[in-house]
gemmi code that builds the backbone of each chain (N, CA, C; Angstrom):
import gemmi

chains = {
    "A": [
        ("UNK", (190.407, 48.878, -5.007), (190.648, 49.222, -6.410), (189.323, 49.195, -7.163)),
        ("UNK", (189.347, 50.156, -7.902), (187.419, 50.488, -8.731), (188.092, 49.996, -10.093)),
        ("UNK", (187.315, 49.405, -10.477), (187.930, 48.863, -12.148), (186.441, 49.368, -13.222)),
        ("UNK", (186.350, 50.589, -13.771), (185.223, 50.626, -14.898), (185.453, 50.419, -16.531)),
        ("UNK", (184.665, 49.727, -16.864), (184.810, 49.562, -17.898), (183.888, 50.071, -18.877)),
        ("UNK", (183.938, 51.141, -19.728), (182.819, 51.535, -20.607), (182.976, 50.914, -21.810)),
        ("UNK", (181.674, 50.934, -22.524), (181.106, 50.032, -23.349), (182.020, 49.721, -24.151)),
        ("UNK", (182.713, 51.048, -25.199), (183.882, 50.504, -25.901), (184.536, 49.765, -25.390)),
        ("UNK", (185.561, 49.916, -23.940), (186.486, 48.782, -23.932), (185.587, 47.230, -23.634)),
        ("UNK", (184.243, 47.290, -23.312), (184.165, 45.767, -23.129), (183.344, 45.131, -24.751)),
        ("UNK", (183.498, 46.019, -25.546), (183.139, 45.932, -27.056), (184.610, 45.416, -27.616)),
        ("UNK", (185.783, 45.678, -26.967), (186.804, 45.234, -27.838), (187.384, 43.915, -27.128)),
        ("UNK", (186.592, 43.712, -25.564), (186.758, 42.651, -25.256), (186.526, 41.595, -26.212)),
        ("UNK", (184.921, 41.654, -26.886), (184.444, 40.838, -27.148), (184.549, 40.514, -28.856)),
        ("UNK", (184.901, 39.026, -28.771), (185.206, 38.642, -30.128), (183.978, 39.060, -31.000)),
        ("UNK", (184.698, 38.775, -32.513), (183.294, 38.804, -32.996), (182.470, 37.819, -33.140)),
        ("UNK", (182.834, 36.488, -33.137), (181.730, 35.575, -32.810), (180.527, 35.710, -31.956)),
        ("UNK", (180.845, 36.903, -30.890), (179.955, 36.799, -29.463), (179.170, 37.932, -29.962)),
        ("UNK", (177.867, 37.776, -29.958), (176.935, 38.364, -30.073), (176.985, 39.703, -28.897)),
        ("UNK", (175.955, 41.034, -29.650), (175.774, 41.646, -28.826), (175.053, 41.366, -27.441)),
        ("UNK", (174.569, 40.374, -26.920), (173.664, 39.673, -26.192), (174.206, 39.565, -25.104)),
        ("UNK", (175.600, 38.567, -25.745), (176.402, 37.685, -24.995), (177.149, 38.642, -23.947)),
        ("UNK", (177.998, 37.811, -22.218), (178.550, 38.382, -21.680), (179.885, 38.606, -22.640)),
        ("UNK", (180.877, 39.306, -22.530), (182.208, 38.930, -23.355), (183.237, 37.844, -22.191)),
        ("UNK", (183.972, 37.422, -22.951), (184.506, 36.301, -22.843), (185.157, 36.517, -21.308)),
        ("UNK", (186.023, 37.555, -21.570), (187.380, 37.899, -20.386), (186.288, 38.281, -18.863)),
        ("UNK", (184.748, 38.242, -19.056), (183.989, 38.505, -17.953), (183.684, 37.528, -17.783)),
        ("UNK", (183.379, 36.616, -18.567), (183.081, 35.159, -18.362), (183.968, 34.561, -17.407)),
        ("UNK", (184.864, 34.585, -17.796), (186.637, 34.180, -17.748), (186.395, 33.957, -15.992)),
        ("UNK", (186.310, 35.801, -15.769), (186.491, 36.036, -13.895), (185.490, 35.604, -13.319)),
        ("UNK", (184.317, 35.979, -14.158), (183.105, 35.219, -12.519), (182.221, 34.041, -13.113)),
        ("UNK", (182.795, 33.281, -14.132), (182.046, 32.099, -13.754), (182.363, 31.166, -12.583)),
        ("UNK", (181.620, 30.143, -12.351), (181.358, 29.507, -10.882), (182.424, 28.030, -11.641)),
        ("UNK", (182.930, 27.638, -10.348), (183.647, 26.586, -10.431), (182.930, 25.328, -10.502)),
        ("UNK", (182.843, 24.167, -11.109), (182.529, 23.292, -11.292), (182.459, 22.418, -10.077)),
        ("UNK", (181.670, 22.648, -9.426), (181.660, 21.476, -7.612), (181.958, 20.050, -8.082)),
        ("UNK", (181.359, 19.673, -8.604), (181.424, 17.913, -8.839), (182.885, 17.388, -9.238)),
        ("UNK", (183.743, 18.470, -10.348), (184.742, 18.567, -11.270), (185.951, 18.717, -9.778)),
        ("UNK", (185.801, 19.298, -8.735), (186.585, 19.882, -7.880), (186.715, 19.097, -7.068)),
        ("UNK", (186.326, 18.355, -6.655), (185.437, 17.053, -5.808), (186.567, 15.998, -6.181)),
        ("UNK", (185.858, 15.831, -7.467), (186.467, 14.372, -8.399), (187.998, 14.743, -8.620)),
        ("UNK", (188.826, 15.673, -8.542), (190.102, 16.116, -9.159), (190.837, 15.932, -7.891)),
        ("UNK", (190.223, 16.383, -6.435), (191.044, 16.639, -4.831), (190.797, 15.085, -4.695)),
        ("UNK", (189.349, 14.599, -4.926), (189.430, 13.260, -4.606), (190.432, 11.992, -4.956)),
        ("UNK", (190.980, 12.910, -6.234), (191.980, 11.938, -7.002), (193.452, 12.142, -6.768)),
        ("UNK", (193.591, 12.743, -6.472), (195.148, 13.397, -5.501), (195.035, 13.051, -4.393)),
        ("UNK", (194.104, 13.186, -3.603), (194.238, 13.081, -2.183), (194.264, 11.174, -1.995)),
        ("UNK", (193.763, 10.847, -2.683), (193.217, 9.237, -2.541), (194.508, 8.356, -2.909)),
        ("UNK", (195.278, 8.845, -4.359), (196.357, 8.983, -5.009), (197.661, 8.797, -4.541)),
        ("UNK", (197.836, 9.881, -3.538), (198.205, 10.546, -2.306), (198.658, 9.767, -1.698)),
        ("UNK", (198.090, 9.428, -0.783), (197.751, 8.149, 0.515), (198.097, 6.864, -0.115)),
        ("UNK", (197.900, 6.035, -1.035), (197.618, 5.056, -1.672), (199.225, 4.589, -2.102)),
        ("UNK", (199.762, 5.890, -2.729), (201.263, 5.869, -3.195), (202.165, 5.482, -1.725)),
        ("UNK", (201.822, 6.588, -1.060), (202.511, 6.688, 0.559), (202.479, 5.753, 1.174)),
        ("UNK", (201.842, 4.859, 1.027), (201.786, 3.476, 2.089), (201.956, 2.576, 1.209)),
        ("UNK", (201.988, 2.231, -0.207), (202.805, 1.453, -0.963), (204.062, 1.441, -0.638)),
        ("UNK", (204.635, 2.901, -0.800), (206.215, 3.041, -0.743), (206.181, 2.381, 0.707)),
        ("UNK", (205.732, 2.342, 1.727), (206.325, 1.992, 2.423), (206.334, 0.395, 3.053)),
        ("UNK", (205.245, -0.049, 2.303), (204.749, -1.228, 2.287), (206.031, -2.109, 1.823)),
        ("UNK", (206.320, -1.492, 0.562), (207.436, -2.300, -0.461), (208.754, -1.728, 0.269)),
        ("UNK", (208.515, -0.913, 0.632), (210.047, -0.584, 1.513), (210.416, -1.538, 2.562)),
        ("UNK", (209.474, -2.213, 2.878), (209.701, -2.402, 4.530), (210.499, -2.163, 6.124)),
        ("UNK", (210.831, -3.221, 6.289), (211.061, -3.146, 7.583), (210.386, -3.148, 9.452)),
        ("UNK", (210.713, -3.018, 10.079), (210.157, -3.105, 11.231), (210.078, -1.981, 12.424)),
        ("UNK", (208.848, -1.393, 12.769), (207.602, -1.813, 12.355), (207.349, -0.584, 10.744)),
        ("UNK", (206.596, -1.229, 10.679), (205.922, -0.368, 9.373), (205.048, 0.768, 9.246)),
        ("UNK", (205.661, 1.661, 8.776), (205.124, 3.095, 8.475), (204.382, 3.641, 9.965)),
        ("UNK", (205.252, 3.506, 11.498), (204.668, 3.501, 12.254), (203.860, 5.006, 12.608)),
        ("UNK", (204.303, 5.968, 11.974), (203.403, 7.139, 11.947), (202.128, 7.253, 10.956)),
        ("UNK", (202.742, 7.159, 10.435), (201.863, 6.946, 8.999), (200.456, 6.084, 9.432)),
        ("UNK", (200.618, 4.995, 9.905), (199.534, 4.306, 10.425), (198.631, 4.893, 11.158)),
        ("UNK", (198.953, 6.205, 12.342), (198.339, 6.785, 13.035), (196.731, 7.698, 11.840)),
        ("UNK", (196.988, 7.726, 11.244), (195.475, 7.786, 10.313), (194.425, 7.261, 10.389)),
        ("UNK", (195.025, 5.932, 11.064), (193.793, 4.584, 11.170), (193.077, 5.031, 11.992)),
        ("UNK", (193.453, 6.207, 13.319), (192.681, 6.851, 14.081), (191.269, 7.697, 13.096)),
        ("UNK", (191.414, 7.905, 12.324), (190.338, 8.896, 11.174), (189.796, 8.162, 10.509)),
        ("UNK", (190.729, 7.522, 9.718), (190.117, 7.013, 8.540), (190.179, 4.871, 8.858)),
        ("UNK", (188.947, 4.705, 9.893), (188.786, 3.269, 10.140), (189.446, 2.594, 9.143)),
        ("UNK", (190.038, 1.611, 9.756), (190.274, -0.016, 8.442), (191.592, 0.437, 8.179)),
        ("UNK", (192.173, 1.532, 7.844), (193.483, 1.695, 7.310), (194.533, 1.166, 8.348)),
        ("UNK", (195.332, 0.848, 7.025), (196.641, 0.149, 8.485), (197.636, 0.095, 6.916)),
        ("UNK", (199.137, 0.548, 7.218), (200.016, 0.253, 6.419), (200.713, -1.071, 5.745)),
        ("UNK", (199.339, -1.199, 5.397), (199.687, -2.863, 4.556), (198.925, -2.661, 2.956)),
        ("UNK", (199.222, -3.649, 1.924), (198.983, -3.984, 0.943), (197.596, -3.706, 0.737)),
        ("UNK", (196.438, -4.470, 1.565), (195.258, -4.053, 1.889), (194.830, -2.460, 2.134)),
        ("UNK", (195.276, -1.996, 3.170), (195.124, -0.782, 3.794), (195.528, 0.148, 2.632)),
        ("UNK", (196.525, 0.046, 1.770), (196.619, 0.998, 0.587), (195.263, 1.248, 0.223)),
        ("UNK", (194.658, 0.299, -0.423), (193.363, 0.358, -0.853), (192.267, 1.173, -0.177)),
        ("UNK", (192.063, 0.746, 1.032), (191.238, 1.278, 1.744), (191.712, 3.027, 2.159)),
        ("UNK", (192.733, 3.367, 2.643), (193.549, 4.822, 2.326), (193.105, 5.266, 1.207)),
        ("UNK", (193.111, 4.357, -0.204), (192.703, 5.280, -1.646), (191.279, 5.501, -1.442)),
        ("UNK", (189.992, 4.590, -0.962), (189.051, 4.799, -0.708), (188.605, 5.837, 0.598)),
        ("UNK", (189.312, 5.953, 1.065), (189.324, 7.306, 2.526), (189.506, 8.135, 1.704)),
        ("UNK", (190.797, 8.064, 0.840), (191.186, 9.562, 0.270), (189.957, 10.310, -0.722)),
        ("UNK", (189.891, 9.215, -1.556), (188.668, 9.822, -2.394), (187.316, 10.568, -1.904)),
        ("UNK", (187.130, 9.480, -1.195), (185.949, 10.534, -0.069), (185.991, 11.661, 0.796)),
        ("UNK", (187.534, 11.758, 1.094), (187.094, 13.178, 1.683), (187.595, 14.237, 0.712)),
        ("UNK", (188.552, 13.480, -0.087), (188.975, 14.850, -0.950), (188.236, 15.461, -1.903)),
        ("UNK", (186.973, 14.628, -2.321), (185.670, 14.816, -2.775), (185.398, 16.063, -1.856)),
        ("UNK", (185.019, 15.574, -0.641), (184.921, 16.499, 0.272), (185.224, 18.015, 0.197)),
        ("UNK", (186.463, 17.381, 0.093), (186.807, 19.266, 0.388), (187.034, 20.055, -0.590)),
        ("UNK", (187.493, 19.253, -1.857), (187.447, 19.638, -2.928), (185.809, 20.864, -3.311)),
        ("UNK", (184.606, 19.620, -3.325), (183.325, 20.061, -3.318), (183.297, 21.567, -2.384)),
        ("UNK", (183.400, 21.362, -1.219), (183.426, 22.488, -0.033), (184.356, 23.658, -0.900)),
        ("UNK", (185.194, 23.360, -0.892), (186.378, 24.784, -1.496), (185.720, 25.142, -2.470)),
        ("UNK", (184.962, 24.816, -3.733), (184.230, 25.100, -4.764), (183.411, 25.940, -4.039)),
        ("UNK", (182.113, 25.347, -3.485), (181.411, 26.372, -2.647), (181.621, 27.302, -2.086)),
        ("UNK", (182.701, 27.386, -1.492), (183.193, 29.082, -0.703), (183.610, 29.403, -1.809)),
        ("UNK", (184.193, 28.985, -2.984), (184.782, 30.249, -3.955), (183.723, 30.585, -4.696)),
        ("UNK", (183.067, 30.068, -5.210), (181.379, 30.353, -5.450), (181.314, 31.342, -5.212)),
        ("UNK", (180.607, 30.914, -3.646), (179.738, 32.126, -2.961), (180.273, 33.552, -2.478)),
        ("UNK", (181.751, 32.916, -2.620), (183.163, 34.924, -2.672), (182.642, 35.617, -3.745)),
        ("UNK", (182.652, 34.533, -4.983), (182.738, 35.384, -6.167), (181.466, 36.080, -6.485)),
        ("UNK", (180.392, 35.033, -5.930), (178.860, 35.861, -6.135), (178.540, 36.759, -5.094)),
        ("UNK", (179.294, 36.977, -4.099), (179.120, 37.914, -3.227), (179.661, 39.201, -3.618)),
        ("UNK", (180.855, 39.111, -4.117), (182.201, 40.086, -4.911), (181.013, 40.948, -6.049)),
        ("UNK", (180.202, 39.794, -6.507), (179.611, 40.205, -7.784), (178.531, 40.846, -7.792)),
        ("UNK", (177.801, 40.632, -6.403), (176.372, 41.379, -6.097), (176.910, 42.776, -5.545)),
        ("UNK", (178.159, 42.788, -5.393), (179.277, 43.815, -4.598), (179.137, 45.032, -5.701)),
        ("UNK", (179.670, 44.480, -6.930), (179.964, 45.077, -7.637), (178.688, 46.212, -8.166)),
        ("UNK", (177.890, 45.409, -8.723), (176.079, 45.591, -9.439), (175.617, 46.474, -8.127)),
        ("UNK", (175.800, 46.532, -6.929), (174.747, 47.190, -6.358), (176.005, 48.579, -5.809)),
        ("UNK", (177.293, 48.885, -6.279), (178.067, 49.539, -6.736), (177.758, 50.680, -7.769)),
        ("UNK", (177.508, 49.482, -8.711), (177.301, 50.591, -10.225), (175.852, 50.979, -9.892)),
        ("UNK", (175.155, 50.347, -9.299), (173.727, 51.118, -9.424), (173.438, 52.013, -8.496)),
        ("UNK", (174.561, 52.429, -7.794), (174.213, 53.239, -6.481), (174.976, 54.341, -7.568)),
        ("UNK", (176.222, 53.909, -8.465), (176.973, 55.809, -9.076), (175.296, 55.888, -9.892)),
        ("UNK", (174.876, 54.998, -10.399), (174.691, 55.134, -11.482), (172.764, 56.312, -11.263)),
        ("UNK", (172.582, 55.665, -9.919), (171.072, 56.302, -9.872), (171.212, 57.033, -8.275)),
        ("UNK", (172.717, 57.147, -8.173), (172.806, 58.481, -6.884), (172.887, 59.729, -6.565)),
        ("UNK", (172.509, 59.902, -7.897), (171.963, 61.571, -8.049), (170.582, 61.933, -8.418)),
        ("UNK", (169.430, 60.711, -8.465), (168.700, 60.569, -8.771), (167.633, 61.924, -8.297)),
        ("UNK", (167.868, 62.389, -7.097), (167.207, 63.144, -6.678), (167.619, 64.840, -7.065)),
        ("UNK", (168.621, 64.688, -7.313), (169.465, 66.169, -7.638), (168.578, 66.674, -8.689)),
        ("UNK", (167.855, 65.557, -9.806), (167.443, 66.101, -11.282), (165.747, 66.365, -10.901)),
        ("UNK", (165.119, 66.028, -9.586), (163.764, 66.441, -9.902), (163.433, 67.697, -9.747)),
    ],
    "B": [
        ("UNK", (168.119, 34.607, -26.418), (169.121, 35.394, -26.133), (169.090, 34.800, -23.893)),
        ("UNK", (170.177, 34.688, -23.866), (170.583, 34.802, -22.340), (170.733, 35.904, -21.873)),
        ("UNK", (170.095, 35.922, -20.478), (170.541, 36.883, -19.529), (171.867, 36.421, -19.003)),
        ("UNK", (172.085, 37.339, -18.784), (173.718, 37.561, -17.988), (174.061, 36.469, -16.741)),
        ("UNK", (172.878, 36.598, -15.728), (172.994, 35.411, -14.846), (172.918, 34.427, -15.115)),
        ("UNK", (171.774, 34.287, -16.437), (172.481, 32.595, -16.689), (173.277, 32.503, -17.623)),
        ("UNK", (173.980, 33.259, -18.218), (175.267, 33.393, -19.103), (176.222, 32.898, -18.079)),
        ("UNK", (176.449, 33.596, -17.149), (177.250, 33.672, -15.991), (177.189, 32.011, -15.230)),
        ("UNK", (175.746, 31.664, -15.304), (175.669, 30.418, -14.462), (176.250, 28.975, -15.291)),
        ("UNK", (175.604, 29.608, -16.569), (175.876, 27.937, -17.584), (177.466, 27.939, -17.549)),
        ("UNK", (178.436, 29.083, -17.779), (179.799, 29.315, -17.896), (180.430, 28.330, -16.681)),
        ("UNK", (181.645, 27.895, -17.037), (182.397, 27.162, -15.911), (183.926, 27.602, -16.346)),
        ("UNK", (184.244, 27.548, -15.120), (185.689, 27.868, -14.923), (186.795, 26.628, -15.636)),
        ("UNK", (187.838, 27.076, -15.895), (188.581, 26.176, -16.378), (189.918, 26.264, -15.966)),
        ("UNK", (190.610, 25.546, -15.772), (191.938, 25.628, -15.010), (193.514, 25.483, -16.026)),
        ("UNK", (194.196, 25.581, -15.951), (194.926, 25.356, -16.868), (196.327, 24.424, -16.013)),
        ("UNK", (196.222, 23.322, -16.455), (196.923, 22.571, -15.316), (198.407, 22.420, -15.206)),
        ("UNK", (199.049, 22.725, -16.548), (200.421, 23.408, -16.083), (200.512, 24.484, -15.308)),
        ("UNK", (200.167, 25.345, -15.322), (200.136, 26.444, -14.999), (200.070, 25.993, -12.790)),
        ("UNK", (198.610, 25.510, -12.543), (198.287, 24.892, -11.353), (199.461, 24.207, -10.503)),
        ("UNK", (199.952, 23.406, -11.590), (201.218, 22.486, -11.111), (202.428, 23.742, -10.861)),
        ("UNK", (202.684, 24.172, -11.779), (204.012, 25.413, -11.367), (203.659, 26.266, -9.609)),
        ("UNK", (202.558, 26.767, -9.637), (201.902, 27.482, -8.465), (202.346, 26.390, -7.201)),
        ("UNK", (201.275, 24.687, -7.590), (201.495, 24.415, -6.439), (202.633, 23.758, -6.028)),
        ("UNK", (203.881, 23.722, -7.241), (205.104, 23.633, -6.727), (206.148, 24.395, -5.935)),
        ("UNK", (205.792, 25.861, -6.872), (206.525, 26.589, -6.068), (206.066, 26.821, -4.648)),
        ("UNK", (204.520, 26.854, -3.923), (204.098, 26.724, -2.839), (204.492, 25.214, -1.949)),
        ("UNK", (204.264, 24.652, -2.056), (204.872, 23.548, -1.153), (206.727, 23.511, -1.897)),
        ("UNK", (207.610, 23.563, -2.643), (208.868, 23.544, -2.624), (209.025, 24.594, -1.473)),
        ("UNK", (208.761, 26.097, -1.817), (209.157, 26.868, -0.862), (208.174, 26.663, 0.351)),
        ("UNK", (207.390, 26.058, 0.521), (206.836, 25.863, 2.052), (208.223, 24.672, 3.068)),
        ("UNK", (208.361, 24.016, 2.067), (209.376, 22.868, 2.943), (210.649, 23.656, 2.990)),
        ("UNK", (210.894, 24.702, 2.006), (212.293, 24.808, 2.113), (212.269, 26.244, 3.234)),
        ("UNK", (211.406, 26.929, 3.551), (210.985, 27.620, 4.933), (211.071, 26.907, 5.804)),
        ("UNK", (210.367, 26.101, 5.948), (209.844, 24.984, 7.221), (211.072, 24.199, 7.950)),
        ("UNK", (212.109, 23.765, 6.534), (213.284, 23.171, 7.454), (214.337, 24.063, 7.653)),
        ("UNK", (214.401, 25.062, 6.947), (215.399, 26.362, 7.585), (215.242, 27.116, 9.095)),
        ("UNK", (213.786, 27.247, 9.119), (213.169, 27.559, 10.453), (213.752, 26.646, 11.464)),
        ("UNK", (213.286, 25.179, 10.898), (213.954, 24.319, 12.284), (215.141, 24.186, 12.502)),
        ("UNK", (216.113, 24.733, 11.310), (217.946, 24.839, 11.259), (218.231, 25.649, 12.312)),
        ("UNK", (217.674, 27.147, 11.992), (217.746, 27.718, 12.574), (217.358, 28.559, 14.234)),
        ("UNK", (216.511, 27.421, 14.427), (216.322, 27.883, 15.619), (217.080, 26.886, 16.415)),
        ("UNK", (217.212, 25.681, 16.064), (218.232, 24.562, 17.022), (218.126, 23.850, 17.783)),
        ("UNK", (218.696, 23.471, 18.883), (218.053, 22.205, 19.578), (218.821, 21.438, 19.665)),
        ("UNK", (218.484, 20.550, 20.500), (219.036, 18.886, 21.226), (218.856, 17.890, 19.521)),
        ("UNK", (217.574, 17.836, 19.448), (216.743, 16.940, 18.507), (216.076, 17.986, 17.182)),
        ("UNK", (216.775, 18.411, 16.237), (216.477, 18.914, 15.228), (215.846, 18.499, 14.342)),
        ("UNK", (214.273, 19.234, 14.194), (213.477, 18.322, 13.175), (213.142, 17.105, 13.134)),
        ("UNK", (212.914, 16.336, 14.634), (212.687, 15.241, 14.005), (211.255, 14.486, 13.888)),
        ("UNK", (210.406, 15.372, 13.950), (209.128, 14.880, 13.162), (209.802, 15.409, 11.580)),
        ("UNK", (210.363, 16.523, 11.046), (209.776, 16.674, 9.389), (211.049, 15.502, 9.023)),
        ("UNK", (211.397, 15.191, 9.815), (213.179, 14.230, 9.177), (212.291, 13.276, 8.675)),
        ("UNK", (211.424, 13.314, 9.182), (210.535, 11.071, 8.674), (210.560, 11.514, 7.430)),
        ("UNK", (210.253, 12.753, 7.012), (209.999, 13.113, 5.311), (210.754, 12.408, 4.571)),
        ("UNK", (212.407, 12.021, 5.105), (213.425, 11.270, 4.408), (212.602, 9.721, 3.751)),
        ("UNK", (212.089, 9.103, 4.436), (211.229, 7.776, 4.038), (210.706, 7.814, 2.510)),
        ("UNK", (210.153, 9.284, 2.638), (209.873, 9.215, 0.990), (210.828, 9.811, -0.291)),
        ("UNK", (211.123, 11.171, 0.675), (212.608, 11.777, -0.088), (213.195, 11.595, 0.187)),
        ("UNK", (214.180, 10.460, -0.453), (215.623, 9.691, -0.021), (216.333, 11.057, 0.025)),
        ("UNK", (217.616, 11.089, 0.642), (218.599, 12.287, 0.864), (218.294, 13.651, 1.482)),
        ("UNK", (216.629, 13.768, 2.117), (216.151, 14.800, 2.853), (216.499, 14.913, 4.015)),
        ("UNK", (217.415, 15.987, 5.156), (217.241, 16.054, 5.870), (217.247, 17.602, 6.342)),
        ("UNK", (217.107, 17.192, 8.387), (216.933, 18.880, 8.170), (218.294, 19.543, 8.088)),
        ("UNK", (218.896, 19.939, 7.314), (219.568, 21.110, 7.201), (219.946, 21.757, 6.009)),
        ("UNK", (220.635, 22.881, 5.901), (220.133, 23.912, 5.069), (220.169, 22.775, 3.300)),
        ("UNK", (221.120, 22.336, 3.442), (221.035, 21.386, 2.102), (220.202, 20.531, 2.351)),
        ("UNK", (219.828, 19.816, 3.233), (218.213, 19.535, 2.984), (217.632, 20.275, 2.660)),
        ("UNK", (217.215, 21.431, 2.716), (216.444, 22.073, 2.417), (216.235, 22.612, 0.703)),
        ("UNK", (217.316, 22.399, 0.719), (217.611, 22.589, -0.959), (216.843, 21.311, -1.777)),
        ("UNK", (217.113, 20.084, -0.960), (216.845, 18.677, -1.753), (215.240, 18.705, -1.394)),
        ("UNK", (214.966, 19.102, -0.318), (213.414, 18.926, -0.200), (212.680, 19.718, -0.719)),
        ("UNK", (213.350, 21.180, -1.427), (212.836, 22.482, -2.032), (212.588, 21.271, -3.747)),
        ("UNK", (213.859, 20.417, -4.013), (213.475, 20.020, -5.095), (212.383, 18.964, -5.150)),
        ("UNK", (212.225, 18.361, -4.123), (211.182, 17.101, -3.748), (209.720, 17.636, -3.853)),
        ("UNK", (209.602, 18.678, -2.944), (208.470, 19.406, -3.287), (207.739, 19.986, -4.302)),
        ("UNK", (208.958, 20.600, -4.623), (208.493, 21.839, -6.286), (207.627, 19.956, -7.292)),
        ("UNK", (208.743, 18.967, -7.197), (208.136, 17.979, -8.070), (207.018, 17.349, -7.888)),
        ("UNK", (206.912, 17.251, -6.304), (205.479, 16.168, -5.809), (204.185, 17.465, -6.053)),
        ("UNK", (204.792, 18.892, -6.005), (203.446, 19.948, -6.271), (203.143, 20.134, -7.657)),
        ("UNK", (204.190, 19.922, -8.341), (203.797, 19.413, -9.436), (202.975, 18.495, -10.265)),
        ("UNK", (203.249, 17.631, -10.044), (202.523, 16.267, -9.826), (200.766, 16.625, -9.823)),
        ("UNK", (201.009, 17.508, -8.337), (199.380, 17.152, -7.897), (198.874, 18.333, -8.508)),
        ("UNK", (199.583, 19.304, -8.823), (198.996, 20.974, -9.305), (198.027, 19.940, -10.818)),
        ("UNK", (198.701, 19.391, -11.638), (198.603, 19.316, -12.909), (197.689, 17.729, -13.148)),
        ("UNK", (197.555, 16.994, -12.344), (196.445, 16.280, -11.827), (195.735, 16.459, -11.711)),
        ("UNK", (195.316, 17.699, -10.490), (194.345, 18.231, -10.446), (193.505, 19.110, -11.368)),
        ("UNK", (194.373, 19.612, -11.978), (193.476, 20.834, -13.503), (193.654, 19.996, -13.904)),
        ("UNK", (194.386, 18.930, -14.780), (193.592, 17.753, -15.717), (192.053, 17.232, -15.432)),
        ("UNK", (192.865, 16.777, -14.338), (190.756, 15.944, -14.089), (190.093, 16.541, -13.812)),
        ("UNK", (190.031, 17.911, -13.160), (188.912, 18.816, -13.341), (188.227, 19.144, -14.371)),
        ("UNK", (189.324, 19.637, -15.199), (189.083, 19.383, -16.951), (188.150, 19.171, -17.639)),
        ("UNK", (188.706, 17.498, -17.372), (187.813, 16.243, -17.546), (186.687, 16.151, -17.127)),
        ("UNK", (186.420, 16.026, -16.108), (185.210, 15.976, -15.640), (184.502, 17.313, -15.643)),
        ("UNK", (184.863, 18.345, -15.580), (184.186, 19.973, -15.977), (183.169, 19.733, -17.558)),
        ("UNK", (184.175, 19.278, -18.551), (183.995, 19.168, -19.392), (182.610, 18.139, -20.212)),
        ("UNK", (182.671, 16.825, -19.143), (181.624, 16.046, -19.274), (180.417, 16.402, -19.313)),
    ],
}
model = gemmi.Model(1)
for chain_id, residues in chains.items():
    chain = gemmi.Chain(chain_id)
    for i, (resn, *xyz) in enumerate(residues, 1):
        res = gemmi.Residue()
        res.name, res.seqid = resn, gemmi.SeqId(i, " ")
        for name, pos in zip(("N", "CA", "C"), xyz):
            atom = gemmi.Atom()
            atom.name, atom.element = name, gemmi.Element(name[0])
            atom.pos, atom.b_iso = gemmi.Position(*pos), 0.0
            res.add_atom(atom)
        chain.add_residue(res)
    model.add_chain(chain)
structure = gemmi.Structure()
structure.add_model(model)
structure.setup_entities()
């Protein structure tokens, strides 16, 4: 799909606060870059969250033996074990990797979108100067 | 005056975390409520019984098709949860 936009319509994009200078907003909108650190800290907090809740419930649930699948994590994430303790240490696993991947997923969508975007620019400059030779 | 690339660079994305939460509910509700229909339906001696442990956390989950209904609701809520968690504190911390 080719999407062009001439000047008028990205003139009515743009509020009037935004200077002629400025990108307009709704371009802003699509290819700014995701916040790595922000993406990190948000997966880290679900994922850590996550884990932490899950072996409470089952902690306070009890019975015999305890959370015996669930425990199988301790294979990954050292120290964890479905106890009172091990919650803790699960929230501290979780945070760190969901940092992890959080961070990582930022980066590939990044580098899609700046790839998408160098996609685009070397697009318009090929209509734009591919007749270049027709006019000498 | 900015150039465009660093217009483009200083800019950050922003999430809107209801919105996140609806998405990643309806994706994991309807992922579980696929997942245990699949195992309804194909059958067996021992039906589902790795996703059955799911019951431990969703009381009244099991596999069959009305499980699937109760775990469609378990899901849509726990993706909820994390959809709208997650665009909050991104937010937050985007914002800092």
């Amino acid at each position: 799909m080719k999407v062009r936009l001439g000047r008028a319509a990205l003139k009515e994009l743009m509020t009037e606060e935004e200077s002629q200078d400025q990108l307009p907003s709704a371009l802003l909108l699509a290819f700014a870059p995701m916040h790595r650190t922000a993406m990190g800290a948000a997966f880290g907090v679900v994922l850590g969250g996550l884990l932490f809740l899950m072996t409470m419930a089952l902690v306070v649930k009890g019975g015999y033996p305890v959370g015996p699948t669930l425990s199988l994590l301790g294979h990954f994430f050292f120290g964890y074990t479905v106890t009172f303790f091990g919650a803790f240490v699960g929230l501290l696993w979780g945070l760190g990797v969901g940092f992890l991947l959080g961070w990582g997923f930022a980066v590939v969508r990044n580098l899609i979108v700046w790839s998408w975007l160098v996609l685009i620019r070397s697009r318009a400059e090929m209509d734009e100067y591919g007749d270049f030779l027709d006019h000498m | 005056m900015l150039r465009e690339e660093e217009q483009l660079a200083k800019a950050v994305v922003k999430l809107n975390a209801k919105l996140l939460g609806i998405v990643f509910g309806m994706l994991l509700g309807i992922g579980m409520f696929l997942a245990t229909n699949f195992l309804v339906l194909k059958g067996g001696e021992n039906v589902g019984q790795h996703l059955v442990l799911l019951s431990q956390f969703f009381p009244g989950y099991s596999v069959t098709f009305l499980g699937s209904l109760v775990g469609f609701a378990y899901a849509f809520a726990v993706g909820l949860v994390i959809g709208s968690v997650l665009g909050a504190v991104y937010n937050k911390v985007a914002r800092a």
